[in-house]
Each structure stands twice: as C-alpha cells, then as structure tokens.
TORNU-196389 format. One record per residue (C-alpha): x, y, z. Coordinates in steps of 0.02 Angstrom, whole numbers. Layout:
TORNU-196389
[rec [X,Y,Z]]
...
end
This chain:
TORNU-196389
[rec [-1361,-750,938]]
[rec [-1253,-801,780]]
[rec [-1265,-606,716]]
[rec [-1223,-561,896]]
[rec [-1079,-665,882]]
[rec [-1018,-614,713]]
[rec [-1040,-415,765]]
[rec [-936,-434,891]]
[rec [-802,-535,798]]
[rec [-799,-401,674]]
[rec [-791,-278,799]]
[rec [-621,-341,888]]
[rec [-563,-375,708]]
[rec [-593,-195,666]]
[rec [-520,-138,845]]
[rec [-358,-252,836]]
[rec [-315,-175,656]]
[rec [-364,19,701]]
[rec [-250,8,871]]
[rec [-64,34,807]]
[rec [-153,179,711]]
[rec [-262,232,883]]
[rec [-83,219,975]]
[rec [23,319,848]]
[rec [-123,463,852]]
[rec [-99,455,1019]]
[rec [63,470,1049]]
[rec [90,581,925]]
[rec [4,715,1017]]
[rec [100,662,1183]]
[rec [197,797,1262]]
[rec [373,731,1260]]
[rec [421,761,1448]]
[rec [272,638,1468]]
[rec [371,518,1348]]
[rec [545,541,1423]]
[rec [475,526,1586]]
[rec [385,362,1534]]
[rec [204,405,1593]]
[rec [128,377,1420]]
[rec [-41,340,1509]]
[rec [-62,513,1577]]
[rec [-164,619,1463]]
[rec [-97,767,1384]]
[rec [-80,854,1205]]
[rec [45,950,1133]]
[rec [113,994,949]]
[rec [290,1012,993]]
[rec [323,820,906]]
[rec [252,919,749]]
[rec [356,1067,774]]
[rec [497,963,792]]
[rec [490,859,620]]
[rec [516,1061,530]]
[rec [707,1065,574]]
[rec [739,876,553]]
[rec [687,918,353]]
[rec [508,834,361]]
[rec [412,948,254]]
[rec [540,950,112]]
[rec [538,772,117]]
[rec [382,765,107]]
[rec [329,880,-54]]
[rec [491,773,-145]]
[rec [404,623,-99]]
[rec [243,656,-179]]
[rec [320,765,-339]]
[rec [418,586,-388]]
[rec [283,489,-335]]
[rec [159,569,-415]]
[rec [250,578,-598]]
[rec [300,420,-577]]
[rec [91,361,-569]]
[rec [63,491,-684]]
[rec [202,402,-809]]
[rec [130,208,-770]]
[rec [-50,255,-824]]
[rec [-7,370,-972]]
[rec [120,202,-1032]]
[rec [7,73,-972]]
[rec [-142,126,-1043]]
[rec [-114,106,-1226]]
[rec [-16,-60,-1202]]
[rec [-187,-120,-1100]]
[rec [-282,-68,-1275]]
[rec [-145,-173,-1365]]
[rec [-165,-318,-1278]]
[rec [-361,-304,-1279]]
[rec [-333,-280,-1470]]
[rec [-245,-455,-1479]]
[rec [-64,-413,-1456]]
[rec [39,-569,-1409]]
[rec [113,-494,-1250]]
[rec [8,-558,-1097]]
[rec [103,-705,-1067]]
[rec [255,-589,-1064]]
[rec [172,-472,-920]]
[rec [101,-603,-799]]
[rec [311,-677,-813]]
[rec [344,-498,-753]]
[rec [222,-471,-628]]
[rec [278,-644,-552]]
[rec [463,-575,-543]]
[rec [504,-518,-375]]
[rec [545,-343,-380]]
[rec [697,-374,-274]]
[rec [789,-474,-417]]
[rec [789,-307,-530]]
[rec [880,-230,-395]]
[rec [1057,-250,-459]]
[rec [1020,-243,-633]]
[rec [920,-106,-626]]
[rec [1088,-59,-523]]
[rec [1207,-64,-674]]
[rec [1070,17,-810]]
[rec [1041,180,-713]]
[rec [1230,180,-666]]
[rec [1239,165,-882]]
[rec [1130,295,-883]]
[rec [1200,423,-754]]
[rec [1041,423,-679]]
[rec [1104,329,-516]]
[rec [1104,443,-358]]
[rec [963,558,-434]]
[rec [786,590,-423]]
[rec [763,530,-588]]
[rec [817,342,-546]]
[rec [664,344,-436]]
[rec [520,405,-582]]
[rec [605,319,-747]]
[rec [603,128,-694]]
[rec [416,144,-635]]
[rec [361,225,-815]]
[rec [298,56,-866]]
[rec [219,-56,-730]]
[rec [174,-221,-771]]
[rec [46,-199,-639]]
[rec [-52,-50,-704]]
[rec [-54,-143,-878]]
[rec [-144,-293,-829]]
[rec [-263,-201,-702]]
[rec [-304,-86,-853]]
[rec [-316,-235,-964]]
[rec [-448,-317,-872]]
[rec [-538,-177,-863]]
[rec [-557,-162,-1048]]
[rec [-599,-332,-1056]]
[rec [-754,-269,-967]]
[rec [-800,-134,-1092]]
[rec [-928,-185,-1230]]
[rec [-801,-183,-1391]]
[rec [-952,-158,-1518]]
[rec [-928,43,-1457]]
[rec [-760,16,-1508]]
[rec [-807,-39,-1681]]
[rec [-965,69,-1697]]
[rec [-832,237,-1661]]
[rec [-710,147,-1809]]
[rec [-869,132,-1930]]
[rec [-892,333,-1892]]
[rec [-693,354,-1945]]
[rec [-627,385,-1761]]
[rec [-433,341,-1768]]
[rec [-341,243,-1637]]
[rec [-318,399,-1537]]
[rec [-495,462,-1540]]
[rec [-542,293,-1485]]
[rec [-414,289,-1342]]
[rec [-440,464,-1285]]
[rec [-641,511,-1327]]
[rec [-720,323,-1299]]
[rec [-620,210,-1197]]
[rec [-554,358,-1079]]
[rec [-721,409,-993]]
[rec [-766,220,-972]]
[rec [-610,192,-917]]
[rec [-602,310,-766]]
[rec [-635,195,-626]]
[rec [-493,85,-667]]
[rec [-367,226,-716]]
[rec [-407,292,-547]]
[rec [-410,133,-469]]
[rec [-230,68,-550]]
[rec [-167,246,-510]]
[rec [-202,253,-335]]
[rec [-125,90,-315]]
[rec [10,144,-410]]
[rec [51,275,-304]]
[rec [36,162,-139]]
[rec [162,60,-193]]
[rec [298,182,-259]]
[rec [258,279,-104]]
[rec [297,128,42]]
[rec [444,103,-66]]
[rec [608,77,75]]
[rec [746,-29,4]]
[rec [736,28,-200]]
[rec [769,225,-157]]
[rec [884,181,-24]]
[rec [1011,89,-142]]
[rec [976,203,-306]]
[rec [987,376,-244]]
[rec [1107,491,-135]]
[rec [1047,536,49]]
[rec [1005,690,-24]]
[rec [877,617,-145]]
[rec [785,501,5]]
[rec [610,477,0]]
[rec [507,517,135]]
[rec [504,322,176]]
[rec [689,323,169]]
[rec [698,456,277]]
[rec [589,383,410]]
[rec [686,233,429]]
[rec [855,337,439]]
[rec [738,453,610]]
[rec [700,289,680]]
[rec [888,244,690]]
[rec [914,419,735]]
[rec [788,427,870]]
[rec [738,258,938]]
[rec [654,306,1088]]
[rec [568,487,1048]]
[rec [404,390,1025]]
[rec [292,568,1010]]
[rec [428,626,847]]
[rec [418,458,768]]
[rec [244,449,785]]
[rec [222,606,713]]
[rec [291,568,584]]
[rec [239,405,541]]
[rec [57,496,552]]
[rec [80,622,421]]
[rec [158,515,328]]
[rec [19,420,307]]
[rec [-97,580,285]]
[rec [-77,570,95]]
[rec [-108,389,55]]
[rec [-280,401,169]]
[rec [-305,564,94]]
[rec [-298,502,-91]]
[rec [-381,346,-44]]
[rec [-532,430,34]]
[rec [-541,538,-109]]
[rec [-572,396,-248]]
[rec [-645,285,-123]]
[rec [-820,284,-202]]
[rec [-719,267,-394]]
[rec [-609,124,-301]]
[rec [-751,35,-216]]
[rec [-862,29,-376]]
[rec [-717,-51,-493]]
[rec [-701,-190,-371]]
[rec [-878,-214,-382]]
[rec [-886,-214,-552]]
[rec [-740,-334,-578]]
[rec [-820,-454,-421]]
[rec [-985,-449,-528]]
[rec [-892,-481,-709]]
end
C-alpha cells in the first residue's frame, strides 16, 4: 500500500511538471482558426504556427542564438579549466570565486554597462560571448571535479617529464570529460535562458532568441498556436543537448553524490 501510495505521488508529480510542456505541444500543433475561434479542445493539427515563425525571423534567431551561445561555453571551459587545475594545485583564489558566485548577476549589470560601452563592444554580438569567457561557475564545478581525480597520476606523469600542458591536455583531459561536459552543458543552459543581460547590452538587431520571444509575446499576446511554437523549438536545443550527454551528466552527479 505505501509503494502504491508513493507511485502514484510520483506519478501526479511527474504529470503536474510535464503539463505546461503537454499543453504547449499541443497547442502548438493547433490550427489557428481553432485558436481564434476559442475551441482549443477540438482536435486538430496543423503546421501553419511553424510556417508562420519563418517570416517573423525565427530561424535566424535561432542559428545566432546558438553560434554566441555556443562560443561563449566553448570560451568558459577552455578559461575555466586551467584556473580549476590552479586552484587544485594550491592557488589562493577559492575564497575569491565562491565571493563571485554569491554575487547576483544582476549587480554586474551596470558595470558591466560602462566596461563594454569602454570597450565599444555595447550593442554587438560580442558583448554577449566576452563577459561569459570566464565563469566563476564552470571553475568551481571543474574544480571539484579534480578534487576527485587521484593526484599520484598527476605526479607519476611529472616523474616521466610531462609539462603542465601535457598534464592538462593528455592526463587530466580524458578523466575530466564528464565534468567538462557536465559544466558545459550547464553552461550553455544558462547563457541560453538569458532575457534581461542581452536585452540591455545589445541592439534589437543583435537579440537572442530569448529576447526575441519575449518581444512575440508582446507582439502577439493571444496567437497561443505561434507562441507555442515557438516556445517549443526553442526548447528543442537545450533537450536536445541534454539528452545527448545525459548518460555523461547523470554519471558525474553520481560520482560527486558518492565522493
């Protein structure tokens, strides 16, 4: 009876989470005299909500989005790994990235503000990849996963005469692959849902897909089947890179539950 109980807990837990998504699927394939009508509980299925995101600049949006997105993770791990090795080396910095990882991101809004207007890098597409080079965030998750790596292969590769940048790139790198793939897909969630940052620091023209979003729904309030549509694909690439590393993902919390 208590397993009963607890299945079917789970279960409306499971269903009460998976219905916005159930309802946007669904009424992203709704034709849209069924929305305007307002018979949303008739069945029916159309692309036409698809076919109408081409014209309203969707796609274009949505290859920028993941090109800035995509350096920008590619920029965090490539910065963040070798100050994780520092700090696992001894580096007095740690205190210095947990202050920074407790600093809401909101407060670097206007100074970040005046340093990319310094820069002339305000209004561009570069004002969204050159702030997230170095993440505080990727650092730390890297660094605890070298905490987890036996250091005597460290020392055994320095006996055999490996530099700093064998070490990095032919021992710690392979071991390392769960986290990097881990910190990297988190990475890329993040600088992905980003709204307000992108809004403020770049032109219209420069808009992330987020950005964008929020400008349809002002634009369209009621077109339910277009802003469903697009809130679906727009959430095609996070589940897509998720499901991809899931197995990588799942066994680096694991590991880190276990050390």
């Amino acid at each position: 009876m208590k397993n009963l109980a607890r299945h079917l807990f789970v279960a409306l837990l499971v269903f009460a989470v998976a219905l916005p998504f159930l309802w946007m699927a669904y009424a992203a394939f709704l034709p849209p005299e069924l929305v305007y009508a307002g018979e949303i509980t008739r069945l029916g299925f159309s692309l036409e909500n698809f076919r109408a995101l081409a014209p309203e600049g969707f796609w274009g949006r949505l290859v920028y989005s993941l090109g800035v997105s995509g350096l920008a993770t590619l920029l965090a791990l490539a910065t963040g790994f070798p100050a994780a090795y520092a700090l696992r080396e001894g580096a007095p910095l740690l205190g210095l990235y947990l202050f920074l990882l407790a600093v809401p991101a909101e407060m670097l809004l206007v100074p970040l503000y005046g340093v990319l207007a310094g820069t002339h890098l305000l209004g561009s597409p570069w004002a969204l990849v050159w702030p997230f080079a170095a993440s505080p965030f990727v650092v730390f998750l890297l660094y605890q996963g070298l905490r987890s790596v036996p250091w005597q292969v460290v020392e055994a590769a320095r006996i055999d005469g490996a530099g700093e940048g064998v070490v990095l790139v032919r021992v710690l790198l392979p071991m390392m692959a769960g986290h990097l793939v881990t910190a990297g897909v988190l990475s890329f969630a993040a600088h992905w849902n980003l709204v307000l940052y992108p809004r403020v620091m770049t032109s219209e023209t420069w808009w992330t897909l987020q950005v964008w979003m929020a400008d349809l729904v002002r634009r369209y309030p009621s077109d339910w089947g277009l802003l469903s549509a697009a809130a679906l694909l727009g959430t095609l690439p996070l589940a897509g890179v998720y499901l991809l590393f899931e197995r990588k993902i799942v066994e680096t919390f694991e590991g880190s539950l276990k050390g």
